[in-house]
N, C-alpha and C positions, 0 to 999 in steps of 0.2 A: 202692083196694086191696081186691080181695075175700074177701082170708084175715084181715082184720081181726078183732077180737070185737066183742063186742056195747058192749062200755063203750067203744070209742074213737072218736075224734073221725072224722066222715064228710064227706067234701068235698062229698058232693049233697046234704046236709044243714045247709049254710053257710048263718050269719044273712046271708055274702054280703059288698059292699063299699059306700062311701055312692054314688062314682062306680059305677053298673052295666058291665058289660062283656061282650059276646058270650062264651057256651060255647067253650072252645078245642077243634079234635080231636083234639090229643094229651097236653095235659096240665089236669091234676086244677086245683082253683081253690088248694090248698096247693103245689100242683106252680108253680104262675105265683106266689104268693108270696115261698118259697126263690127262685127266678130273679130276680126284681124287686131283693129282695134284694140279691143277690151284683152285680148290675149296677149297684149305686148308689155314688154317691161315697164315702158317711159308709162303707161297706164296704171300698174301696180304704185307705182313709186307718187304718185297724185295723193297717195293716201299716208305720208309723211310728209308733206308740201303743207306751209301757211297756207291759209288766206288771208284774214288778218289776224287774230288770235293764236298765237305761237303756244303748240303743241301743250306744255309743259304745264298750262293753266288749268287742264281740265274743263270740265260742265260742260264735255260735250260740244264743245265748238266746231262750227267748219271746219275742213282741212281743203286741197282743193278737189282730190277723189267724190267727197258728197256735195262738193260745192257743184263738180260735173255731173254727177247723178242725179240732184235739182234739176241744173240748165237741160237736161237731157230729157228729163219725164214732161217738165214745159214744153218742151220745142215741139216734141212729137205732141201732145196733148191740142197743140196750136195747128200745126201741120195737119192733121186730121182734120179737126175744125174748119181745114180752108181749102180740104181736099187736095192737099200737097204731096208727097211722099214720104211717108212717115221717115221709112228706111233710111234716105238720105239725111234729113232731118237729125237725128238722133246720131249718126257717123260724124255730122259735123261737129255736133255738139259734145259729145265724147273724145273728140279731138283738140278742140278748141284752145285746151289750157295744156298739152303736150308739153310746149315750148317753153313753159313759167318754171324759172327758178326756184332754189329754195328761199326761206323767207319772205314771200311773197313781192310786191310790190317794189320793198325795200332791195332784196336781192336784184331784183332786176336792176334797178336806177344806179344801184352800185358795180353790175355788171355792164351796164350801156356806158357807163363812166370810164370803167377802166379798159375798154373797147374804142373809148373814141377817138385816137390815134391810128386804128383798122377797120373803121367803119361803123363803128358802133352795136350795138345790140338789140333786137327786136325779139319780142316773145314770137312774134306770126311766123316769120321768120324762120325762127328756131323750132318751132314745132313742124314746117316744111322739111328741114332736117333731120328731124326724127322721122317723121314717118318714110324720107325716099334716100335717107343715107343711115343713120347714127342705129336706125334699127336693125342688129344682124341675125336674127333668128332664121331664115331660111336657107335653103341650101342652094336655088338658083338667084338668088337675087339680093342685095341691100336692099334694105327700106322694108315697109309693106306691102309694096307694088298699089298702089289704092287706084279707085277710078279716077279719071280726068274729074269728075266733077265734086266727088268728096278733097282734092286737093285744093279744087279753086275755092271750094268752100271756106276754107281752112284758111287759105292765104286773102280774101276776098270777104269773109264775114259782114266784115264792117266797112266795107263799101271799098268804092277800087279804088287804085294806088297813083292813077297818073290820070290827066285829063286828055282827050284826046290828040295834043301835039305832044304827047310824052311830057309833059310839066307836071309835077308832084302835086297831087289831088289833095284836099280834106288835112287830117294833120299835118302830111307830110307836106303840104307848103311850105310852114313853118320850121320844121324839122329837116327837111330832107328826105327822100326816098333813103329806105333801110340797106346797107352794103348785103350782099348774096342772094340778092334777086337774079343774076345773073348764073346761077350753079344749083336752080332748081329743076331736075330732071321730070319732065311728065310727057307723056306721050302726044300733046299737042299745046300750042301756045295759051298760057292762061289768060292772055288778054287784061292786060293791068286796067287798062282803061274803062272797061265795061263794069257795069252793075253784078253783083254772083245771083243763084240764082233766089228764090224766092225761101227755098228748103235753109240755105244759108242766112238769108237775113232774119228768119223765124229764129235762128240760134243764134244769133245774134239780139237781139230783143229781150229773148229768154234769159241769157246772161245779167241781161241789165236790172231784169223784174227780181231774178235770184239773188242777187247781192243783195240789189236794196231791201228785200226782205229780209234773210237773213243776216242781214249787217245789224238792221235794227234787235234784231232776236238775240242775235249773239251779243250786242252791247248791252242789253237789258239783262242777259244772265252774269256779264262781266262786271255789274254796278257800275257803269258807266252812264246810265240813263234808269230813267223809270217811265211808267206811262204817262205821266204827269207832265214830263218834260214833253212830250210829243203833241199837245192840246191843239200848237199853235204852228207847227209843221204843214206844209204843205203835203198832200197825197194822205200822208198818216193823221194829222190831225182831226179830220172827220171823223175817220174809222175809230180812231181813240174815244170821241167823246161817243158815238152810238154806241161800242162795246163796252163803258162803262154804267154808262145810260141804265142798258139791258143787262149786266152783269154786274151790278154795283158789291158783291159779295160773294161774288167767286176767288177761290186765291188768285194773288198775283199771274202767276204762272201760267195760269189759263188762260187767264186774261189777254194775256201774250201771247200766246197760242192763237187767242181768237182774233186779234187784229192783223195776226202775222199772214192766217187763210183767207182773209176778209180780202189783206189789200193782195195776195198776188192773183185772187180770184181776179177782183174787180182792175186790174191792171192788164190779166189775159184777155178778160173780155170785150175791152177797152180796143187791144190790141186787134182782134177777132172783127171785130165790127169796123173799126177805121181800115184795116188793111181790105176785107171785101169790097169795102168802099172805094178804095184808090187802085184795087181790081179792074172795077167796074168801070172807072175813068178811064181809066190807063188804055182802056181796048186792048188788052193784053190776051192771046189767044194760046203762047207757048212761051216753052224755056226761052227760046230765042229771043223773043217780042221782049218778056223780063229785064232782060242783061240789055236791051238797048232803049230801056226805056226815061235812061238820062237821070232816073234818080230812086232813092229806096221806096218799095210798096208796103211794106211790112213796118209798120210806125204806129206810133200812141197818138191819139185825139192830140190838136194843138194845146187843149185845155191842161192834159195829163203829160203831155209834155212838159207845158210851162211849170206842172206841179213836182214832176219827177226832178226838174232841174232845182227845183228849190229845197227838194227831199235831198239832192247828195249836196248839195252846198250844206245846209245841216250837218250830216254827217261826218263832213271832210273836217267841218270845224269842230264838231262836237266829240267823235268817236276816233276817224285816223287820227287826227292832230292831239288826239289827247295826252298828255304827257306821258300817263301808265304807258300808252301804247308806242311814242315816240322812244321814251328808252329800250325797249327793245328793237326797234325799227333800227336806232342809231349803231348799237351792239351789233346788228346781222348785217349792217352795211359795210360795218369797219371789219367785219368778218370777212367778208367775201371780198373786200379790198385786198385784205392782208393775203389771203390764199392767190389772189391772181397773182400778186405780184410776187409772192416765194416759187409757183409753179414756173411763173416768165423766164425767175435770175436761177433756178434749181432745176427747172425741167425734172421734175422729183415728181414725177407721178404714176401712181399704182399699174401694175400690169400691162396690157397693148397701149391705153396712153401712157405710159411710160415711153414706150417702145415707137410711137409715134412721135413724141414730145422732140425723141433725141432724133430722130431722123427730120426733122423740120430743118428745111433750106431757109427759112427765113422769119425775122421776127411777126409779119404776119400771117403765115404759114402757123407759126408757133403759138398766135396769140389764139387762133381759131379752132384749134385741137385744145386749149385750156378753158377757153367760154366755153364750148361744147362740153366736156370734161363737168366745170362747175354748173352750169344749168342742169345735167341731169341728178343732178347730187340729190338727195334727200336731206330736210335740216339736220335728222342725227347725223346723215354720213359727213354731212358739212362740219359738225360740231366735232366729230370724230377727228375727221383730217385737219384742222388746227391745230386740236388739243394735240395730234402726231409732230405736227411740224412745229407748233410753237409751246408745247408744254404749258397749253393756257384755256380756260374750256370760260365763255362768256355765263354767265346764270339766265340771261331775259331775266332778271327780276328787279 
């Protein structure tokens, strides 16, 4: 892209892939990543994935496929606006949820649990895996083969992993560094310790604008809330009362609609104008300059911060935690419980895992071919493979 700036990420400037690949003549080496992308299995299979609202409910809920199609049409829409590269921008964000279980959330915490004896479980992680192992469509290579930079994206979104003496950065203080960071294949060191670059932290951002909107959308078609309920929210609560202000007599629905455009507009724009701003600080001249600049450029006003943090406290109380939503949350955990542990003591699984399962020299040889196994599942195929093994199929209701 030639109207690019000087700080962002440049395709003829790629550390490149491990598998080499002939120049294309029509598209960029970001451009053949997003496509690789979009034509892989673990990307079809996003579109039988929670997010929160399990499948079964109907009205059109997120799944995580349109949840990535949001963060995607964001990222890039932001990345343009800041003179970024679109192309990497949209690879990243089209990858970003690879590695998410079935059942969303739930699935995972249940998976990180029955993991924690081998290291535990990380969505980032496991989405590293999909793309440069667990993917086998081609005929020289596992994985996707992707650029050096769409991986660190991927694994680096949300800021790096270790602080400069190798000490566990940001969550992972409290947590730990995630087990299989060490069995990441990429053509050059991803550098835990550094910032990703600017293309990433845009899809990162975007994620965060996407849920909170549609979390609020989808709880208002779930009757879990109404507009009414949001007057006094932070971020939402403005936008609720100018949209009923202005619209006192349009249906419900609209109405929703029109707070829902309101706040992701005015959240990108937010995003848009502070990040140019902290640009402009930063003396940031390249990719390089980015990744050592000690900390994220791509952020919400302190204002819209403090607001955003008070918008998912809301939500976590009002919408995740809400009882409709915790019985099924409880149901998909004791699911994926019960599946790791019949695969562990049975080694009973379909096809090549199978056939990997029984060739495992050891218990965490074995556990890591079954997380790998369950994380790509899809909830029916998950729902499936119980009701096989245990003669038992959960309702979510």
């Amino acid at each position: 892209m030639s109207d690019t700036a000087a700080y962002a990420s440049k395709p003829d400037h790629s550390l490149g892939r491990i598998d080499g690949t002939g120049p294309s003549p029509t598209r960029s080496e970001f451009q053949r990543d997003r496509d690789r992308i979009i034509h892989s299995t673990a990307f079809r299979r996003l579109q039988h994935k929670t997010q929160v609202f399990f499948e079964h409910d109907g009205n059109h809920f997120r799944n995580r496929l349109t949840h990535t199609l949001e963060v995607s049409q964001m990222a890039r829409s932001m990345a343009r606006a800041l003179h970024l590269n679109e192309d990497l921008a949209e690879a990243i964000a089209l990858s970003h949820d690879l590695g998410h279980t079935p059942f969303g959330h739930a699935g995972e915490r249940a998976l990180h649990a029955a993991m924690a004896p081998y290291g535990g479980f990380d969505h980032n992680i496991q989405a590293m895996r999909v793309v440069t192992r667990l993917e086998n469509r081609y005929a020289e290579h596992d994985g996707l083969n992707l650029t050096w930079e769409t991986l660190e994206g991927i694994l680096k979104h949300n800021g790096p992993l270790t602080n400069p003496d190798g000490t566990p950065y940001g969550k992972y203080a409290e947590e730990g560094l995630p087990s299989g960071l060490d069995d990441i294949p990429a053509v050059a060191d991803l550098r835990l310790s550094s910032f990703a670059s600017l293309e990433a932290q845009t899809a990162a951002i975007a994620d965060d604008i996407a849920y909170n909107a549609h979390d609020i959308d989808d709880a208002l078609r779930a009757g879990l809330l109404t507009l009414p309920d949001l007057l006094e929210v932070p971020l939402a609560g403005p936008i609720v009362h100018e949209v009923l202000a202005l619209y006192p007599h349009v249906a419900p629905k609209r109405q929703a609609h029109e707070v829902q455009r309101r706040l992701i507009t005015r959240s990108i724009e937010d995003v848009i104008a502070t990040t140019a701003a902290n640009i402009a600080v930063a003396g940031v001249h390249s990719a390089e300059d980015v990744r050592m600049a000690g900390k994220t450029l791509v952020a919400f006003s302190p204002r819209i911060a403090e607001a955003v943090a008070g918008l998912k406290a809301f939500l976590f109380a009002r919408v995740y935690r809400h009882e409709s939503v915790m019985v099924s949350v409880r149901q998909s955990e004791q699911l994926v419980s019960e599946l790791f542990a019949r695969y562990m003591d049975s080694r009973d699984l379909p096809g090549r895992w199978g056939v990997a399962a029984q060739a495992a020299s050891s218990d965490s040889e074995l556990a890591r071919i079954v997380a790998d196994f369950i994380a790509g599942m899809t909830d029916p195929y998950a729902l499936d493979e119980h009701a096989r093994l245990f003669d038992a199929r959960p309702d979510f209701r």
